[in-house]
C-alpha positions in Angstrom: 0.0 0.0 0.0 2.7 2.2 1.0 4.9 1.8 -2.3 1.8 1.9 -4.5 1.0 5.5 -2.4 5.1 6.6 -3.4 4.6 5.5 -6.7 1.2 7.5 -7.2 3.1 10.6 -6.1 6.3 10.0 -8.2 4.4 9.9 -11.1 2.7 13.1 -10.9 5.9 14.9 -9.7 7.1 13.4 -13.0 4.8 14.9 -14.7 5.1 18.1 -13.5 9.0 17.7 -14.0 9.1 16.8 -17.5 6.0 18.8 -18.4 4.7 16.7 -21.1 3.0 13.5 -22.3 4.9 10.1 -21.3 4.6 7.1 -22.9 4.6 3.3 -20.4 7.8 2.9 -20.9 8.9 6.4 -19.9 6.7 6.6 -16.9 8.2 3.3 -15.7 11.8 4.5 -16.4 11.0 8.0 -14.6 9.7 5.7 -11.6 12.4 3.5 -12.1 10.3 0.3 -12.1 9.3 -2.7 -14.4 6.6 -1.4 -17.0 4.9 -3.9 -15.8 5.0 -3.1 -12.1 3.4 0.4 -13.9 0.5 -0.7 -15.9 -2.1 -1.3 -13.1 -1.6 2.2 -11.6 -2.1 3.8 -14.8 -5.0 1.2 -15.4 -6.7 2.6 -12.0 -5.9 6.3 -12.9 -7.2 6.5 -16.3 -10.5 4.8 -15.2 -10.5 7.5 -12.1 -10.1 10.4 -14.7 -7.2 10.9 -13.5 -5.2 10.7 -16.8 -6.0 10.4 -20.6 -4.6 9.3 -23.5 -2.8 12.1 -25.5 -1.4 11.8 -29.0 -0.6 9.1 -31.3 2.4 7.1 -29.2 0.0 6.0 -26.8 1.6 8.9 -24.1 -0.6 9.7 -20.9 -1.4 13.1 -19.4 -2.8 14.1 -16.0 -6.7 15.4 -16.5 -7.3 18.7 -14.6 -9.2 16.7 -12.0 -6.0 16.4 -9.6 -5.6 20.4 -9.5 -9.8 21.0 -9.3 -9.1 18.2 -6.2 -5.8 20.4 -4.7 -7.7 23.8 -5.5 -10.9 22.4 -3.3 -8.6 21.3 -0.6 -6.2 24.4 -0.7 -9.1 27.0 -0.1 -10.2 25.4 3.3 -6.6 25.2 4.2 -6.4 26.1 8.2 -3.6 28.3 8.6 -3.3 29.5 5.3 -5.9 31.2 4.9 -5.4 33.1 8.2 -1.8 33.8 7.4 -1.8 35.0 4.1 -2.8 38.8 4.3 0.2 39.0 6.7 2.1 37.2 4.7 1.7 39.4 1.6 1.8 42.7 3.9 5.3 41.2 5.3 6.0 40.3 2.0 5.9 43.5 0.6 7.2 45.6 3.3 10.5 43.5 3.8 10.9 42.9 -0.1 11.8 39.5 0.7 10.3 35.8 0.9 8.3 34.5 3.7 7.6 31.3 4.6 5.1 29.5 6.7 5.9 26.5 8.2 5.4 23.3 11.4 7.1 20.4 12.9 6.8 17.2 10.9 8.6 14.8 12.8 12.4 15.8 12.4 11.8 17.8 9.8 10.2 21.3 9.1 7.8 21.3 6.6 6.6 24.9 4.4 2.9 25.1 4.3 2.7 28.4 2.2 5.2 30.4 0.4 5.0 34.2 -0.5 8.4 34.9 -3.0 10.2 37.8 -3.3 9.3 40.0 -6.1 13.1 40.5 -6.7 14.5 39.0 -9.5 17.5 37.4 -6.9 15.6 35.9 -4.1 15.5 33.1 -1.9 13.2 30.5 -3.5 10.8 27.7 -1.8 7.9 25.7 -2.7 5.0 24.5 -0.3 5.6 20.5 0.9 9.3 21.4 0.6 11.2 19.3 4.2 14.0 20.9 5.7 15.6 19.8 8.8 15.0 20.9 12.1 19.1 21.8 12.8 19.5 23.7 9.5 16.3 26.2 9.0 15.2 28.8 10.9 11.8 27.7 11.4 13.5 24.3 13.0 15.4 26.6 15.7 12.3 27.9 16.2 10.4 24.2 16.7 13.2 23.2 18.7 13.1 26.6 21.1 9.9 25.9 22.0 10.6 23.1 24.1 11.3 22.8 27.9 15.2 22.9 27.7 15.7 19.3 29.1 12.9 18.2 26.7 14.7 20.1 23.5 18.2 18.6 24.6 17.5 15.3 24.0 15.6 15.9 20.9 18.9 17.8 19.6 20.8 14.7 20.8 18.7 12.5 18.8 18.5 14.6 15.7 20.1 13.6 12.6 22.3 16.3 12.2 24.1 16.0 8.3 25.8 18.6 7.1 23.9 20.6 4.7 26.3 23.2 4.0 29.6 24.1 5.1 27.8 26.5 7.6 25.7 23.9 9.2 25.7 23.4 12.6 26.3 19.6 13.2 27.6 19.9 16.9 24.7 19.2 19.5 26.3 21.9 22.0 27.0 23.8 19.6 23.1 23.9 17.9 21.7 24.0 21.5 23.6 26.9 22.0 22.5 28.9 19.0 19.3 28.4 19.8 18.9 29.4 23.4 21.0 32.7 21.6 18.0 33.1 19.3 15.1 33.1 22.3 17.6 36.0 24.0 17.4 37.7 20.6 13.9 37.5 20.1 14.2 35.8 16.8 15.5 32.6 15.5 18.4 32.9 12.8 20.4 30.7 10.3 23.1 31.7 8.0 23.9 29.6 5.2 23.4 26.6 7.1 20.7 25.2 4.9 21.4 27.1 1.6 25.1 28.3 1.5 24.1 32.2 0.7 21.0 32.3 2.3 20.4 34.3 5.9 16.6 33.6 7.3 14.8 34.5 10.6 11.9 33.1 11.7 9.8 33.8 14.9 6.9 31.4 16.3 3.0 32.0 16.5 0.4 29.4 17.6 -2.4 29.7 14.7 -6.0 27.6 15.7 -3.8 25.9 18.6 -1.3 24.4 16.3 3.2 26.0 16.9 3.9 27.5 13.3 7.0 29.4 12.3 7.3 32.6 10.3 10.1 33.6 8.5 11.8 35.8 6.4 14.7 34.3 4.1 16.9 36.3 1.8 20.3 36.1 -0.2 23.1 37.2 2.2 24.4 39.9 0.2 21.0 41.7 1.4 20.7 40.8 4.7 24.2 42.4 6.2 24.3 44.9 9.2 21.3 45.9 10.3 18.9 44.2 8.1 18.0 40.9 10.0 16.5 43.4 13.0 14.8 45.6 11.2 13.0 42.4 9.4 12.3 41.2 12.9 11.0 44.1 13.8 8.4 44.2 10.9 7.9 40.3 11.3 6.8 41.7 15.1 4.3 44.3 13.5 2.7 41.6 11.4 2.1 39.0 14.3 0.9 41.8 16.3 -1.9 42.4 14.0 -2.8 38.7 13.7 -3.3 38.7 17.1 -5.4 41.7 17.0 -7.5 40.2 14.5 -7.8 37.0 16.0 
């Protein structure tokens, strides 16, 4: 069940990869399976209306009956749909990208993602993991525990190394973080993406711990620049707590 579920969401990612029909054999060379180990899923998609048959090599497309099911589910998204005027507002006021984001395990994982209109920027997709250790938004998971609670979870991390800025060291990441809930705001620099500096802070959205953050290309993020986008970050939460 749990391999046909993987297989399901390989082939649509491959689909949205290549951007164009795929014959069998492609699909099951994308998946990296048997043809035959293919057939039945795209047996039980086509007959869902999930896919079609599309020109004359007997290739397969995707239907628009996957993104009318993702549009339905996004616009009754929980936290979204609270967080996205501030999102936009902080978007626009700090010129850079914000991200929304929760726990998953070990992992952080991006609900919503409002890009920088700048043509350099820090880019992101929602359902995009990245580890607790490495991302702002993880410091900011990980400060929200009771300290003996958040050291053993630190100790039981997997901690790779991401970049050559990552902090790998349990001391080390423990101490960064208890430095980040004295500074107010949680803070990586190139530890997840080498020339990337983000901040994120936390706020509790229809009971659930989400992080907010703000993540930019170092170059625009030197002296002053990761207060003053705390500061606006601050604003913003203030208002959604107003409006709440």
């Amino acid at each position: 069940m749990l391999k046909s579920a993987d297989r399901t969401l390989d082939l649509f990612e491959a689909f949205a990869r290549l951007q164009k029909p795929l014959t069998l054999s492609e699909l099951a060379r994308e998946l990296g399976v048997a043809p035959s180990s293919c057939f039945a899923l795209i047996n039980t998609l086509r007959d869902r209306g999930y896919l079609y048959g599309a020109g004359e090599r007997r290739t397969l497309y995707p239907t628009r009956r996957m993104l009318d099911q993702a549009t339905a589910v996004a616009a009754c998204e929980p936290h979204v749909s609270r967080m996205l005027p501030i999102m936009t507002a902080l978007r626009d006021e700090t010129g850079e990208t914000i991200i929304l984001g929760r726990r998953e395990k070990s992992v952080v994982v991006y609900l919503h993602v409002c890009e920088s209109r700048q043509t350099v920027r820090y880019s992101a997709r929602p359902g995009d993991l990245k580890p607790l250790h490495a991302s702002a938004i993880g410091k900011v998971m990980l400060a929200s525990l009771p300290r003996g609670e958040r050291a053993k979870l630190i100790a039981s991390l997997p901690r790779p190394r991401v970049t050559a800025s990552t902090l790998c060291a349990a001391t080390e990441l423990a101490d960064d973080v208890a430095a980040g809930e004295l500074r107010g705001y949680q803070l990586t620099r190139g530890e997840n993406v080498a020339d990337v500096v983000a901040l994120a802070m936390p706020i509790v959205v229809g009971g659930d711990l989400l992080g907010l953050c703000v993540a930019a290309p170092m170059h625009r993020m030197g002296g002053n620049a990761p207060v003053r986008h705390s500061r606006a970050m601050k604003r913003a939460l203030a208002s959604l707590a107003r409006a709440a």
